[in-house]
C-alpha positions as CSV (number, residue, x, y, z in Angstrom):
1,X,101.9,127.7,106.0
2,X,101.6,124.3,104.8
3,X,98.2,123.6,102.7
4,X,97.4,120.0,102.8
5,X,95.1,118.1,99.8
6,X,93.7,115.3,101.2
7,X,90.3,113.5,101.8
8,X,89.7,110.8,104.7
9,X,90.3,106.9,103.7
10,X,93.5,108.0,101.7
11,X,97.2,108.0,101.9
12,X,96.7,111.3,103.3
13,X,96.2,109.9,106.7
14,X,99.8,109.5,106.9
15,X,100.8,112.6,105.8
16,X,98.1,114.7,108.2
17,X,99.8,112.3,111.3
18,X,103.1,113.4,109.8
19,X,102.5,117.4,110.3
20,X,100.7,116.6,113.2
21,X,103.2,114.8,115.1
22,X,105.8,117.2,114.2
23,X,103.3,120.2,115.6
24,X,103.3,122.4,112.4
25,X,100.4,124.2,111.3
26,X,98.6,123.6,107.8
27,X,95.6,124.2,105.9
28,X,93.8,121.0,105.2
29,X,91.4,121.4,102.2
30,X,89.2,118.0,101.4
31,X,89.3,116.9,97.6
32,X,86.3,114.8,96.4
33,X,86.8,112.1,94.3
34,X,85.9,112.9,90.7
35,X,86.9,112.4,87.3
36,X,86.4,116.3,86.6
37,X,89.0,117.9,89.5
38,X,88.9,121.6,89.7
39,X,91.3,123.3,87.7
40,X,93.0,124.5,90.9
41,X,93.9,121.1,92.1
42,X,95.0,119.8,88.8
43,X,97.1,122.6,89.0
44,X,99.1,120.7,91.8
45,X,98.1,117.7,90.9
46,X,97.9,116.9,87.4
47,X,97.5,113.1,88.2
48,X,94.3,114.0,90.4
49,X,95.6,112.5,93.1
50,X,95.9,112.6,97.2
51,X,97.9,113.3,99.0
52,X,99.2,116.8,97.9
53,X,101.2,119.0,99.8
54,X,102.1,122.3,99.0
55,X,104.9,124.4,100.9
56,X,105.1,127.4,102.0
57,X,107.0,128.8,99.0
58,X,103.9,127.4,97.0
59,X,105.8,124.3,95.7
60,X,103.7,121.0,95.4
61,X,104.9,118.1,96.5
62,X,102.9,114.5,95.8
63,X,103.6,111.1,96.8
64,X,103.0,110.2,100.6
65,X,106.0,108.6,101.1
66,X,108.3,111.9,99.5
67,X,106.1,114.1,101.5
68,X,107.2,111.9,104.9
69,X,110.7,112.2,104.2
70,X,110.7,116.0,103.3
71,X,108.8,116.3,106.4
72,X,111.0,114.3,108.4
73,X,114.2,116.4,107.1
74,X,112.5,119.7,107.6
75,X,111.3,119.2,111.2
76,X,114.6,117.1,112.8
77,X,114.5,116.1,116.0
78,X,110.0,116.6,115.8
79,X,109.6,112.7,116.0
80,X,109.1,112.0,112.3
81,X,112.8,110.1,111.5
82,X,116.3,110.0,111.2
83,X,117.5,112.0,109.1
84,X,120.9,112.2,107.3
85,X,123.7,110.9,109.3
86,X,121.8,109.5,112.5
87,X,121.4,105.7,113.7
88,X,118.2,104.4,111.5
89,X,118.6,106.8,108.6
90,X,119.4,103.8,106.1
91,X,116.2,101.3,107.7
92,X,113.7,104.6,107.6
93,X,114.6,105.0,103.7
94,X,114.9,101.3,102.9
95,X,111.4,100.8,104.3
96,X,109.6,103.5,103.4
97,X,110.8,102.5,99.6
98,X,110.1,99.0,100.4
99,X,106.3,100.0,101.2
100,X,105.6,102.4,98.8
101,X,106.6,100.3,95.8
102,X,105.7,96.8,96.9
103,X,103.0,97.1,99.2
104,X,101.0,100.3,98.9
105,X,100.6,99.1,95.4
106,X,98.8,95.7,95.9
107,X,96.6,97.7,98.2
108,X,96.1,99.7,95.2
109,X,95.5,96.4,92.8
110,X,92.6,95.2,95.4
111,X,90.7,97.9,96.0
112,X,90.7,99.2,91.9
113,X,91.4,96.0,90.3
114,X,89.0,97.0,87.4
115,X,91.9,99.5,86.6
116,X,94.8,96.5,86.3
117,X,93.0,94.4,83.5
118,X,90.9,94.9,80.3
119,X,88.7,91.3,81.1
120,X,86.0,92.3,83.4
121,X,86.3,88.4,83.9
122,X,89.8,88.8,85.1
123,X,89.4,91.5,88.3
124,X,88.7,88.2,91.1
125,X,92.3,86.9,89.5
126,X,93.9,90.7,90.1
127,X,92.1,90.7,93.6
128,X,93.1,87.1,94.8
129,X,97.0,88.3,93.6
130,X,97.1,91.3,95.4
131,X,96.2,89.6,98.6
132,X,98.7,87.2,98.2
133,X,101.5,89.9,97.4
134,X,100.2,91.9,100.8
135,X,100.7,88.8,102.5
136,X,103.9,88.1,101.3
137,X,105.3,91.7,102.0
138,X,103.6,92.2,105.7
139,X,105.2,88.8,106.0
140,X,108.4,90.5,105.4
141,X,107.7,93.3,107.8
142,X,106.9,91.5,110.6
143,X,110.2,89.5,109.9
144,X,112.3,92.2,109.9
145,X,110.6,93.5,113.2
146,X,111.0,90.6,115.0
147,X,114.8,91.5,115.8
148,X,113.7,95.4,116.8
149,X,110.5,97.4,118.1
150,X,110.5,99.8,115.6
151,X,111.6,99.8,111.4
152,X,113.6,102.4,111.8
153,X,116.4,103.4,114.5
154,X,115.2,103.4,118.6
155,X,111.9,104.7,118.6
156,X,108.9,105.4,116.4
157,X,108.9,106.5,113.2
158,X,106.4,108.0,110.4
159,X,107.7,104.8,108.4
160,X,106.1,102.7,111.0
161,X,102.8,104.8,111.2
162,X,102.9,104.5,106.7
163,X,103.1,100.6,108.0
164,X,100.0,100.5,110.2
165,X,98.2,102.5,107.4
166,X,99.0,100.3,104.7
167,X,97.8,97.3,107.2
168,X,94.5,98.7,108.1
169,X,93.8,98.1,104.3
170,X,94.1,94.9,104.3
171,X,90.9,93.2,103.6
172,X,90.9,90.4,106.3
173,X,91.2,92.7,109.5
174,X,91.2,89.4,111.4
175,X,94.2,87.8,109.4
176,X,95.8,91.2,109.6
177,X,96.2,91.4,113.3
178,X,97.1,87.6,113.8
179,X,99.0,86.3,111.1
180,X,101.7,88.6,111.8
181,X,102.6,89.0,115.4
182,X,105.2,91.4,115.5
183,X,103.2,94.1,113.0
184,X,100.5,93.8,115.1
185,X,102.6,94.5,118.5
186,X,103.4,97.6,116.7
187,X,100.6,98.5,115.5
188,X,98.5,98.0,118.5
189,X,100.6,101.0,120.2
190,X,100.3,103.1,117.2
191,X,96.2,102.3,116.8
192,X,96.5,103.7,121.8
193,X,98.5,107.0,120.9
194,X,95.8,109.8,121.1
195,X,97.1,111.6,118.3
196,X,96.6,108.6,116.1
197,X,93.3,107.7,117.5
198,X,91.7,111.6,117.0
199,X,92.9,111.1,113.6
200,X,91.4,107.9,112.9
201,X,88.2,109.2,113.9
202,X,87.9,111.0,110.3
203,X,89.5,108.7,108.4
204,X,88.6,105.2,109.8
205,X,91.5,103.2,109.1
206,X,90.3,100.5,112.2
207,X,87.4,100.2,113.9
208,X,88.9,100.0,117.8
């Protein structure tokens, strides 16, 4: 069985839809924040970070983005992705990459600026330019989705659910449902699916 390492708020809240979606059973044990982990989780997750999950076979695997890919190839046809060789297999990588190296990381940037300078003065300057790169990469999203109803293929992917994650952090909830149209026409049908909802309901990405 699957063990999931998680804690509500986090990336984890893709992952847990993930597994979830595709119907697979796993062990979901909370991690609170601290700069003294246990020595058990370091043991999977020597950056004392969440998501982490760890397979059957024991191996660990981190980064929430990795973890929906493997997921995706180890449960075909469960509703996760494309995976190699079908229609939407190149989008589904190009934009899960896309997100979880532009994106995720201005999230990041915002919410610990303290962490991206050594100028106590400088963390509004850090704040104000992660906004601004959010902006610019939704932007690019709801571009790209203007031509299609979903990032990847003909129907609904986790790298759409990842998007609506990474969305709910922005820190202008108004700006993030208006500015960009097309996000928010997918999002709002990811925010109605049950599943989604029940889920949000411990780890309060949106407030509707």
């Amino acid at each position: 069985m699957y063990k999931l390492y998680t804690r509500p708020g986090s990336g984890g809240f893709v992952v847990e839809a993930a597994l979830k979606i595709a119907g697979v059973p796993f062990d979901l044990i909370d991690v609170k924040k601290t700069p003294d982990p246990a020595p058990e989780f370091l043991a999977v997750s020597p950056m004392n970070q969440v998501p982490v999950l760890v397979l059957p076979d024991g191996h660990a695997v981190a980064e929430s983005a990795a973890i929906c890919t493997l997921l995706a190839e180890l449960h075909p046809g469960a509703g996760l992705g494309p995976v190699a060789g079908q229609a939407g297999r190149a989008d589904f990588l190009r934009w899960l990459a896309f997100m979880t190296s532009t994106l995720y990381p201005a999230d990041l940037r915002y919410y610990y600026a303290h962490r991206y300078t050594a100028d106590a003065d400088g963390i509004v300057a850090v704040k104000q330019a992660a906004v601004t790169e959010m902006d610019r990469e939704i932007g690019i999203l709801d571009r790209a989705l203007g031509a299609r109803g979903w990032l990847a293929g003909d129907a609904r992917s986790i790298a759409d659910v990842y998007m609506l994650m990474l969305v709910c952090w922005h820190p202008d909830v108004q700006k993030a449902r208006t500015a960009w149209p097309n996000v928010e026409r997918v999002s709002a049908v990811l925010r109605a699916d049950p599943l989604l909802a029940e889920l949000n309901l411990r780890h309060e990405m949106w407030a509707d």
